[in-house]
TORGUPA-238398 format. One line per field, with one value per residue (C-alpha): residue number from 1; y, x, z. Coordinates in steps of 0.001 Angstrom, whole numbers. Each point is the difference from the previous one (the first is absolute). Last residue first. Example, Ala and Ser with C-alpha at 12.3 -4.5 7.8 and 13.67 -1.06 7.14 Angstrom:
2
n <- 2 1 $
c2 <- -1060 -3440 $
c1 <- 13670 -1370 $
c3 <- 7140 660 $
! end
This chain:
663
n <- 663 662 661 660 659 658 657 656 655 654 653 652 651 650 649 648 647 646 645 644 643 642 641 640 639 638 637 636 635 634 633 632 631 630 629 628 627 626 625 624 623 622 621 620 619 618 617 616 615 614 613 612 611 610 609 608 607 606 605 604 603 602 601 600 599 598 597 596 595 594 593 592 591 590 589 588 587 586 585 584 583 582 581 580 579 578 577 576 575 574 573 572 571 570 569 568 567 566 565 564 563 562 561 560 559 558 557 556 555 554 553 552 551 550 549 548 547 546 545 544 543 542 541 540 539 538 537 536 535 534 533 532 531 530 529 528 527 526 525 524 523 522 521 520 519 518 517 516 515 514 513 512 511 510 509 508 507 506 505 504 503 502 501 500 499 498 497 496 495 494 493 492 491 490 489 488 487 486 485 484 483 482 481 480 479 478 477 476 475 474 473 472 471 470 469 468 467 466 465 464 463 462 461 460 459 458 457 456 455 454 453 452 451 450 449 448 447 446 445 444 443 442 441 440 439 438 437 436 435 434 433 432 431 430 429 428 427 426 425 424 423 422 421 420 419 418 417 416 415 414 413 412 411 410 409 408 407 406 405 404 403 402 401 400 399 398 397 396 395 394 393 392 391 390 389 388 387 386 385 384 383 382 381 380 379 378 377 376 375 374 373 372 371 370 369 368 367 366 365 364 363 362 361 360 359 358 357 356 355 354 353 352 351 350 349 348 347 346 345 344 343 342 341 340 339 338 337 336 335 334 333 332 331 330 329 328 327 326 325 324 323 322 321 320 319 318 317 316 315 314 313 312 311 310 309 308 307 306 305 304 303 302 301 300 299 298 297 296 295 294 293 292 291 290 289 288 287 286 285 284 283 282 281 280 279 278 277 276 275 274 273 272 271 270 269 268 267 266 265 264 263 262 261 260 259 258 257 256 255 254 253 252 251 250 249 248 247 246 245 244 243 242 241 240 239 238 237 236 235 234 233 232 231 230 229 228 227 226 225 224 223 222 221 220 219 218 217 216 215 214 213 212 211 210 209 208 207 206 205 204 203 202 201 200 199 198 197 196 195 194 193 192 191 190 189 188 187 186 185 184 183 182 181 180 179 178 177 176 175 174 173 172 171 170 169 168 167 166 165 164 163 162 161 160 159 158 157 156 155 154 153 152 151 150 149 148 147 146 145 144 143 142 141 140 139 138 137 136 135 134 133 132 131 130 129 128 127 126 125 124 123 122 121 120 119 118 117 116 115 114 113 112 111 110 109 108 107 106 105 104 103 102 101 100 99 98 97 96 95 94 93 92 91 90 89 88 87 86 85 84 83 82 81 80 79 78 77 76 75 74 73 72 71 70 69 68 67 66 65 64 63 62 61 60 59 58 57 56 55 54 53 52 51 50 49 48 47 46 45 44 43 42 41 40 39 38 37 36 35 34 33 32 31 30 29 28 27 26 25 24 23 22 21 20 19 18 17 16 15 14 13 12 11 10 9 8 7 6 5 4 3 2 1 $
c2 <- 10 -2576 644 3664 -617 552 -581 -897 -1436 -222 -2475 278 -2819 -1663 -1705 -2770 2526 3448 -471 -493 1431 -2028 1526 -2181 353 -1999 -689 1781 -1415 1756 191 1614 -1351 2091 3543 1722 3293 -1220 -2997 1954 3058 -3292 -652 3679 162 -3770 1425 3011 -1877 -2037 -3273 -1299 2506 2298 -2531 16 -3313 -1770 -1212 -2605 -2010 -1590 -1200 -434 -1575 712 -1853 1965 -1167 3100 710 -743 3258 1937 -595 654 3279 1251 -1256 2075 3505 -137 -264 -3058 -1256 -4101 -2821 -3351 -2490 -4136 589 -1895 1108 3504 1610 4003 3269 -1131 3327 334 1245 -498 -1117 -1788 -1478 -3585 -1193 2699 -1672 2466 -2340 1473 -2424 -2057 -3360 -339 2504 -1976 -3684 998 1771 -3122 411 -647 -1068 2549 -1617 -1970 -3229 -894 -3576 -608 2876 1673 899 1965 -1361 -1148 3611 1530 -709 -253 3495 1192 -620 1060 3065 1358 2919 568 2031 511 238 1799 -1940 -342 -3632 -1727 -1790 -615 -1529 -1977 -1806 -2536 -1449 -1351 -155 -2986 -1785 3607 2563 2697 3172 2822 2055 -1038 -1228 -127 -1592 -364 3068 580 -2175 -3439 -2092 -3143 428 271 -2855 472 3780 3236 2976 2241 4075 2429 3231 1948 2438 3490 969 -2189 2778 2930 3089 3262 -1747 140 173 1707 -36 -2263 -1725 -901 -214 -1536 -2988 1855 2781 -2035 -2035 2731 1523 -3646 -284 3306 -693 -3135 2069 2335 3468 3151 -467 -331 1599 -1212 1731 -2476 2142 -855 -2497 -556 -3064 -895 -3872 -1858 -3290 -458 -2267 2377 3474 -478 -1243 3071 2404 -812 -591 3795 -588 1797 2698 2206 -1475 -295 -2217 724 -2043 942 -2932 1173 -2128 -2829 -3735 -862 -4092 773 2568 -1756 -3657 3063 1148 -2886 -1122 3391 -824 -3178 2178 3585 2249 -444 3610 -1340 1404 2076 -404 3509 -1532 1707 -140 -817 -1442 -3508 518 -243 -3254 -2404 1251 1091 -3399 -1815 2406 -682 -3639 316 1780 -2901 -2799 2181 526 -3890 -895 3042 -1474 1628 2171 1676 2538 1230 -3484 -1693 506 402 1174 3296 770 3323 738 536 2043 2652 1851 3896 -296 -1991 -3188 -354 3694 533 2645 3382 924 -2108 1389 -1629 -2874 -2764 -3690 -2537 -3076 -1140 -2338 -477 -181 2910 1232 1371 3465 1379 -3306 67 -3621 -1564 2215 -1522 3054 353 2930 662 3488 1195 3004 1464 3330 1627 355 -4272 -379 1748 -914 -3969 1593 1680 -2676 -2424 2343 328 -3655 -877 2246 -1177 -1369 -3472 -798 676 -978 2020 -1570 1691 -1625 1451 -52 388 4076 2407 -82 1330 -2107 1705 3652 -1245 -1590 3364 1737 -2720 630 3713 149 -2708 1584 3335 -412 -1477 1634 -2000 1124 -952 420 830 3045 2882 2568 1082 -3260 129 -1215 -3109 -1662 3762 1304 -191 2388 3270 -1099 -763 3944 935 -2058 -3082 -270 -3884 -1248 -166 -2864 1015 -3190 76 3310 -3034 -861 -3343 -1710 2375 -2629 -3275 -1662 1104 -2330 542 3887 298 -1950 3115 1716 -2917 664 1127 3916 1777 3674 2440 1434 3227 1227 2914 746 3326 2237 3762 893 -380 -2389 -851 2458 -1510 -3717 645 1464 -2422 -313 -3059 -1 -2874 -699 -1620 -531 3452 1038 -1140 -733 1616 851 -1983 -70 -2853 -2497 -2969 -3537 -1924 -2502 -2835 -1612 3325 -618 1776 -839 3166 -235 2126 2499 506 3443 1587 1547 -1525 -2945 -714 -2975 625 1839 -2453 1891 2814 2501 1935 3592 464 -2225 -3511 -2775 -1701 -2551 -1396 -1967 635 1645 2378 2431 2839 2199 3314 785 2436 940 -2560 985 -2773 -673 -1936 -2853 -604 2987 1844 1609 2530 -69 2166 3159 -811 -532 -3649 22 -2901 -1718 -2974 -2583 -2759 186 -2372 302 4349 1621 1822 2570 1923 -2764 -1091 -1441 -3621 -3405 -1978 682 1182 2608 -1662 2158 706 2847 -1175 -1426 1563 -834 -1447 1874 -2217 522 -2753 -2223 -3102 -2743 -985 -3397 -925 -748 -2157 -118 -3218 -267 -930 -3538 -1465 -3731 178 1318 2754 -8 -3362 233 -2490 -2009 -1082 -2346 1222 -2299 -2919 -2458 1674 -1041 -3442 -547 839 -2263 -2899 -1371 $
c1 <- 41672 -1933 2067 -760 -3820 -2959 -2942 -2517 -2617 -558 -2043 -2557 764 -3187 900 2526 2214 -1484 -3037 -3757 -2497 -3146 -3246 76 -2635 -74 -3934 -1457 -838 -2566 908 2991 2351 488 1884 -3633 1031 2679 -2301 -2960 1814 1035 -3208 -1290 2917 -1192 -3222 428 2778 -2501 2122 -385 -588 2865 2638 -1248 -1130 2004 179 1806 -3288 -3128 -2890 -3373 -2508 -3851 -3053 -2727 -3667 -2193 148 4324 -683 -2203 2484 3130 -918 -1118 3437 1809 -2146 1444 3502 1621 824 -606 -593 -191 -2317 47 -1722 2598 2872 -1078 2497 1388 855 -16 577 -1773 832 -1928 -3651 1386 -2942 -417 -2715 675 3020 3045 2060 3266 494 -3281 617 4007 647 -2058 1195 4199 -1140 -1207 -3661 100 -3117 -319 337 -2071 -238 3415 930 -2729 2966 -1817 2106 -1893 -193 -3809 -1223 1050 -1717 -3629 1851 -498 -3704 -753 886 3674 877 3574 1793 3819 1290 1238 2035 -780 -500 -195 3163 612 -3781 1570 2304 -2207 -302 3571 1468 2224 -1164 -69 -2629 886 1490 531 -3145 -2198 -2988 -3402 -2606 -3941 -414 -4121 -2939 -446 -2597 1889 392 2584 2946 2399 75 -1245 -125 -1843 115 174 819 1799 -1871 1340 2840 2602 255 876 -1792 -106 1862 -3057 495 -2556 1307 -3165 -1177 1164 3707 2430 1023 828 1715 1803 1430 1238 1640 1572 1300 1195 2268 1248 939 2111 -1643 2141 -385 2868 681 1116 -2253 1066 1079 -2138 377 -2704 -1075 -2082 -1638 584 1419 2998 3188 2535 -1485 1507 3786 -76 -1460 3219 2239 -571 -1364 -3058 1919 -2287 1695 -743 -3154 -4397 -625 -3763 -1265 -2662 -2208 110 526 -2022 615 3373 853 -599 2213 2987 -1168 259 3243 1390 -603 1688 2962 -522 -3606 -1141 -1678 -3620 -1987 -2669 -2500 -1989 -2789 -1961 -3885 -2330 -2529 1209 3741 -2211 -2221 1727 3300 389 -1252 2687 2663 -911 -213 3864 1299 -1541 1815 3692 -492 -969 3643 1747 -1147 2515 1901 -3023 639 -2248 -1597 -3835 -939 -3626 -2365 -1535 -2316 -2008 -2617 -2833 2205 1007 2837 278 -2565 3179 -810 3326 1675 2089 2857 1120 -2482 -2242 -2016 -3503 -1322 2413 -1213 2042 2212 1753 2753 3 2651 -1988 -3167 301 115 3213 2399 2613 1647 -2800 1258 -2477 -2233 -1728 -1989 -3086 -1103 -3442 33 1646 -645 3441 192 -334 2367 2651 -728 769 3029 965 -1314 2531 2934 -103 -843 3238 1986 3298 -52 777 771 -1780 -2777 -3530 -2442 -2165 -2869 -2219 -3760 -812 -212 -2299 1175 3571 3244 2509 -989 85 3325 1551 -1377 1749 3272 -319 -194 2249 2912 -1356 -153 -2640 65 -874 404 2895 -974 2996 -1599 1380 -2822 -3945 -924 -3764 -2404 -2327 -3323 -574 -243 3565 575 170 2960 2001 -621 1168 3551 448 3114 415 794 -3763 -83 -1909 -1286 -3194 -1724 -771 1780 735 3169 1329 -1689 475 2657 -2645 -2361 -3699 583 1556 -3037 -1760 580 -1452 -3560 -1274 -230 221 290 -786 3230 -871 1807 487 2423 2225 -330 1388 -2221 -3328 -2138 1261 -1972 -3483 1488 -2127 -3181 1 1035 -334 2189 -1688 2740 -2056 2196 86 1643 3522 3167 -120 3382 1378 580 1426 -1698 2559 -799 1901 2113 -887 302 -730 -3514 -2217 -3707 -1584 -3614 -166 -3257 -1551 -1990 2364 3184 2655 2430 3064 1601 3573 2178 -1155 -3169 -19 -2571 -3048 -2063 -1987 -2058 2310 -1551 2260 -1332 2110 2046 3442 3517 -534 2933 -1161 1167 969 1669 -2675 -1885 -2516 -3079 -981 -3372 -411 -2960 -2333 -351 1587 3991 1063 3429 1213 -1449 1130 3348 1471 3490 -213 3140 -1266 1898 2569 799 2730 1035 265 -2957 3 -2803 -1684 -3029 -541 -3081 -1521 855 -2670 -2124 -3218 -34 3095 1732 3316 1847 3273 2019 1937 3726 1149 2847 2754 -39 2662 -1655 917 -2285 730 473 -333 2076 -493 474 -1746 -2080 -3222 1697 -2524 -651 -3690 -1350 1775 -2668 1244 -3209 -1797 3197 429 -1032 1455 3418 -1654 1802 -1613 -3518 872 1267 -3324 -1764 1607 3025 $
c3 <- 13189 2192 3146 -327 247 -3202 1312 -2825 2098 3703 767 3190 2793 1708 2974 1464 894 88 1706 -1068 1933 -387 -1929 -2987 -2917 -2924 1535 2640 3042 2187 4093 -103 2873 2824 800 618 -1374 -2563 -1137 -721 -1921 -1891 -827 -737 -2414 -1592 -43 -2232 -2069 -1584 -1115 -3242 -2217 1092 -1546 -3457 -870 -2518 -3705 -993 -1924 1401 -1330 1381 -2211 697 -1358 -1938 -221 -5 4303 -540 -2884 2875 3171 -2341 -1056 3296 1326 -3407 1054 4051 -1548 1815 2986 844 2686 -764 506 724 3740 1670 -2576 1017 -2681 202 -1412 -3543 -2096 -2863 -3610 -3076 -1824 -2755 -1827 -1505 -1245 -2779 -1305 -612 2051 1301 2833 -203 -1449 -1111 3128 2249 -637 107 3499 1039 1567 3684 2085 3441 3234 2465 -1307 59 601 -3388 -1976 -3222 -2747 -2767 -3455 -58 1049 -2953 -3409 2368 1034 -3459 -582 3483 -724 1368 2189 510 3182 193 3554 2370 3142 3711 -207 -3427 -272 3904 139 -3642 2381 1724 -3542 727 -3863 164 -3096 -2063 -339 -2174 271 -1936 335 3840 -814 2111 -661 -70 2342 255 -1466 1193 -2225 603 3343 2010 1676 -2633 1155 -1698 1096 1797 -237 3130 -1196 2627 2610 183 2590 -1925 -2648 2159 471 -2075 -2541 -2784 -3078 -2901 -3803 -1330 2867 3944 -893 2530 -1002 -3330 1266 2367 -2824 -1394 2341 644 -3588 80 3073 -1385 -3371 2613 471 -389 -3560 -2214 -3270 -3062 -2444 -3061 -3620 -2790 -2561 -2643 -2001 -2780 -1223 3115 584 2678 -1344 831 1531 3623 -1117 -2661 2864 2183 -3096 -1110 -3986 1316 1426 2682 2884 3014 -521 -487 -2970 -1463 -2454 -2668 -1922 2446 -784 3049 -163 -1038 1877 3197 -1233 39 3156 1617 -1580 816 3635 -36 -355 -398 -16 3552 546 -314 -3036 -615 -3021 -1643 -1976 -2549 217 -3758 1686 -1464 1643 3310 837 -2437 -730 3814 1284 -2287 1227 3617 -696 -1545 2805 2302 -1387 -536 3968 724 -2013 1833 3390 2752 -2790 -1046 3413 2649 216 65 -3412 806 -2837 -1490 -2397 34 -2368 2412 2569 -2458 1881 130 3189 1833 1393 805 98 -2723 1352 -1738 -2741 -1288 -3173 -28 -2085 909 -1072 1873 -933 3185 1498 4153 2445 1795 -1710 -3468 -1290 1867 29 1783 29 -2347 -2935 -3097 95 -3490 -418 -2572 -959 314 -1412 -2134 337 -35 3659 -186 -1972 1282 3299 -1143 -1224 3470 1645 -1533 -191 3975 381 -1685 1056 449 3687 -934 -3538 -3259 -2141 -1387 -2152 -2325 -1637 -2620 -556 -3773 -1203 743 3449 -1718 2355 -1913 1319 2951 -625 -1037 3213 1882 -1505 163 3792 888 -2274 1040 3861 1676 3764 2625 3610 2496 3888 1964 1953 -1841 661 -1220 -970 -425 2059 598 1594 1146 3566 606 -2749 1767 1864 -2627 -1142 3237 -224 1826 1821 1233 3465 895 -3019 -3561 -1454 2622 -2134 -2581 -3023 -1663 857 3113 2569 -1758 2437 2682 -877 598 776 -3509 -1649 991 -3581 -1689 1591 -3589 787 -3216 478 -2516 -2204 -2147 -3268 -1268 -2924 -1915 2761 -224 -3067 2374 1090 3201 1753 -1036 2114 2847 -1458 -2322 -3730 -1423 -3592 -2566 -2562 -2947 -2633 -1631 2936 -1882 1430 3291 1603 3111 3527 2043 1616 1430 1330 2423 -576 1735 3425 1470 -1023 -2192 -730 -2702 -1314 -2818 73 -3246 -435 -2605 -197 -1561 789 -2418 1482 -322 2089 2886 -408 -2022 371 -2087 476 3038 2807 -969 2481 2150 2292 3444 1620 1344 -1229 -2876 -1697 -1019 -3228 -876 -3288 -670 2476 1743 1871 2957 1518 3201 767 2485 2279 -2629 699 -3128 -805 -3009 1949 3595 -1409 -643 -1967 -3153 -1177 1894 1848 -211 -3898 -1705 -3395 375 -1142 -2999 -68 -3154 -737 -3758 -389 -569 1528 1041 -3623 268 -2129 -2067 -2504 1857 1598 1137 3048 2570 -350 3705 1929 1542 4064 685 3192 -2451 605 -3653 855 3708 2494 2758 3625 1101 3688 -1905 -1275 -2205 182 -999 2858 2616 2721 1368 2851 -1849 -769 -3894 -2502 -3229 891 488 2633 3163 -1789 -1171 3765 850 -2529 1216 -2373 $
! end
């Protein structure tokens, strides 16, 4: 079998313009449990002990399960317009609901976030990244538990009139421009995800108050416009308060581990706890992200253990300021699901746990560990050969049903290790974003990033020079430095394998990028396949070869560096062409200047769509051809500019029609 026919035969391997990854079927009608529009009341939860604690006062109001907007009615008094930031007084019951980017700082008294991250006032500003892919996060009003602790009111000459009996909090949100909010601009399927003035179409009513906040990086949600926020409710609430309390810094480090299925809440439980901690003081904690499909504190299709030392609410930017860089360790899986390698997933779980025993547990951090949503069939195996290596102090099951003897959680639970366990019930709702969709946002942001939270899609990503890197042939040197391999997970070089195939493996595709020492790659090099007919292509290390010698290595000759995208290979030159975060390139040139060799290896994951062609010139192109009815003069690749007609052409498929015949 040639490598190309490999690649239409694996499953995980799909088109680059196939949007939809992963098998998933965007166009479904599902329904989801407990996605009830029923407006049950939620119990507020109680006073506690904790000064620091997440959850903390009693607040007054009982929203419904699902909140859209704010409970919060602007007046020219309660809504004060700075040239950089806006200041908001909150009455009881009121709250805000955020859409955007920005910093919070509490000015008067204390607030809930989330109903349940108790904030107070003091000179800390909370750095604030919320999508429409995500819930989005809610500040309500709340009563101070005790100024004995330090509450530090700032009154200004702006806010003086909100400190009075009629307004229990004041907070004020600053704008945080990162770039993000342009990314709408740079592909239009993204323009409502994170807010600019641009999500609002000429069609649409926008209130005078919405108009005052197009000069912010966010507003509040003044109106019903389909967003959902997140509210913990008190079975969420009190739950995770309880484990805080569990988890005692003065204590040894303890793991928690959180399961479920799709779309339950995983994430959402897992920063709230991992918030929890960190509100309360301790600080750093340690979080394991073993979800390759959407992961929020790795890279794409990658498996992370980071050091957070800041709160994060709404979205993890990468190379996010709450991360510790220098204790971060992170490798390539490759896949958005364990099911593609589950033997090379269970091999780099366990280094991460290693590296967290030795570099972490012995500073005394917790660890908060998020799981995939694959928790039946095969999937259970996974997880069950998971728990075993983690053993965690505290498992959190997020299900349907709050009966542990229910044969749903009983099938789940058999045969996992952990020493206490609590069920809670699964937030089952959908974003508006399909997991294919999240994937790509996120892969923008991080081909996009210029430093620590800064993007840039002010201009496209083919309009700056590529980095040009050599590598290596049978025909270089011995002392060659550059691209010693490339390897593509899953497949192997057989008796046919047509070397002429691995330019269609590595072409227009993003990559996994490995730095080893010269120590390690003198281990390597020996194993590759070289081909004497050709002399102009890459060598090929088996993919069975890389993952037993640097897949999931904790060595340090070996360094995972991450994600690039191959734009191109000069075969007569022997060099390819590559994108990649300006900071990783710089990396790369200095550790290749001290003796490193680079491995390229490549998993299912694809380039968005709007990264490979620039849309500006292909309009002025065809703007070209319309005018001057001729042939365009540049080619561009994947691209066809013939009319097509009916018969004989391109047909669209219609799915899911039901006819009268078929009845």
């Amino acid at each position: 079998m040639s490598a190309y026919a490999a690649l239409k035969d694996t499953s995980s391997i799909a088109s680059i313009f196939h949007e939809a990854e992963d098998g998933e079927d965007t166009d479904i009608v599902r329904y989801e449990l407990n996605s009830s529009d029923e407006e049950a009341e939620i119990p507020t939860i109680v006073d506690t002990n904790s000064i620091r604690a997440s959850s903390a006062p009693k607040v007054s109001y009982k929203p419904s399960n699902s909140i859209s907007h704010s409970r919060f009615i602007p007046s020219s008094e309660n809504l004060i317009f700075g040239e950089d930031e806006v200041i908001i007084g909150l009455k009881v019951n009121e709250f805000v609901v955020l859409n955007g980017q920005c910093e919070l700082n509490v000015q008067r008294g204390a607030v809930l976030m989330n109903n349940h991250h108790y904030m107070f006032a003091e000179p800390i500003y909370y750095k604030i990244f919320a999508p429409a892919s995500q819930s989005l996060p809610v500040i309500s009003s709340t009563q101070v538990l005790d100024r004995s602790i330090g509450i530090q009111d700032t009154m200004t000459p702006e806010n003086s009139h909100l400190f009075n009996s009629d307004y229990k909090s004041v907070i004020v949100l600053r704008n945080f421009h990162t770039g993000a909010e342009n990314i709408g601009e740079y592909y239009s399927p993204f323009k409502r995800l994170l807010y600019s003035k641009l999500i609002f179409d000429e069609s649409d009513e926008i209130g005078d108050y919405e108009k005052l906040f197009f000069r912010y990086s966010f507003e509040i949600i003044l109106r019903d416009r389909g967003f959902n926020a997140l509210y913990l409710d008190r079975p969420w609430s009190a739950t995770i308060e309880r484990l805080g309390h569990s988890m005692n810094k003065q204590q040894l480090p303890k793991v928690i581990m959180i399961i479920g299925n799709k779309n339950s809440g995983k994430s959402t439980a897992s920063k709230a706890i991992l918030n929890t901690l960190l509100l309360r003081g301790d600080s750093p904690v340690s979080y394991l992200e073993l979800d390759p499909g959407q992961p929020e504190f790795s890279y794409p299709y990658s498996l992370s253990l980071r050091e957070i030392t800041k709160p994060v609410f709404g979205m993890c930017l990468p190379s996010s300021s709450s991360c510790s860089i220098e204790n971060t360790v992170e490798h390539y899986f490759g896949f958005s699901s364990p099911i593609h390698e589950p033997k090379q997933y269970i091999r780099i779980i366990k280094s991460l746990i290693k590296s967290y025993r030795k570099l972490h547990a012995l500073k005394g951090n917790h660890l908060v560990i998020n799981t995939p949503g694959w928790i039946r069939g095969y999937g259970k195996e996974i997880l069950m050969e998971v728990t075993q290596i983690v053993n965690p102090d505290f498992l959190l099951l997020l299900t349907s049903s709050l009966d542990k003897d229910h044969p749903d959680n009983l099938e789940i639970l058999q045969n996992l290790h952990y020493q206490n366990l609590d069920i809670l019930p699964g937030i089952f709702n959908t974003s508006k974003y399909s997991p294919s969709q999240i994937r790509n946002f996120s892969k923008l942001l991080y081909f996009h990033q210029l430093e620590a939270e800064k993007f840039d899609f002010n201009g496209h990503i083919l309009d700056s020079s590529p980095f040009r890197i050599s590598y290596e042939t049978v025909n270089s040197v011995e002392t060659f430095t550059g691209v010693s391999s490339f390897t593509m997970l899953n497949f192997d070089v057989g008796k046919d394998f047509n070397y002429e195939d691995i330019v269609l493996m590595m072409d227009s595709t993003i990559v996994g990028v490995y730095l080893v020492d010269a120590e390690v790659h003198h281990t390597i090099k020996n194993y590759r396949h070289p081909s004497t007919l050709h002399n102009t292509l890459p060598l090929y290390l088996n993919s069975s070869q890389f993952v037993a010698i640097v897949g999931g290595n904790d060595s340090q000759g070996i360094l995972y560096m991450g994600l690039s995208m191959i734009h191109s290979i000069n075969r007569t030159l022997n060099y390819l062409n590559m994108y990649m975060p300006c900071q990783n390139s710089d990396k790369i040139k200095s550790l290749i200047e001290h003796g490193y060799t680079v491995y390229l290896v490549r998993g299912e994951g694809e380039i968005p769509s709007s990264e490979i062609l620039n849309s500006t010139l292909l309009i002025k192109q065809i703007s070209s051809q319309s005018a001057k009815s001729n042939i365009i003069p540049v080619p561009y690749p994947y691209v066809s500019f013939e009319k097509k007609s009916r018969i004989g052409g391109i047909w669209k498929i219609r799915r899911n029609v039901k006819r009268r015949a078929y009845q």
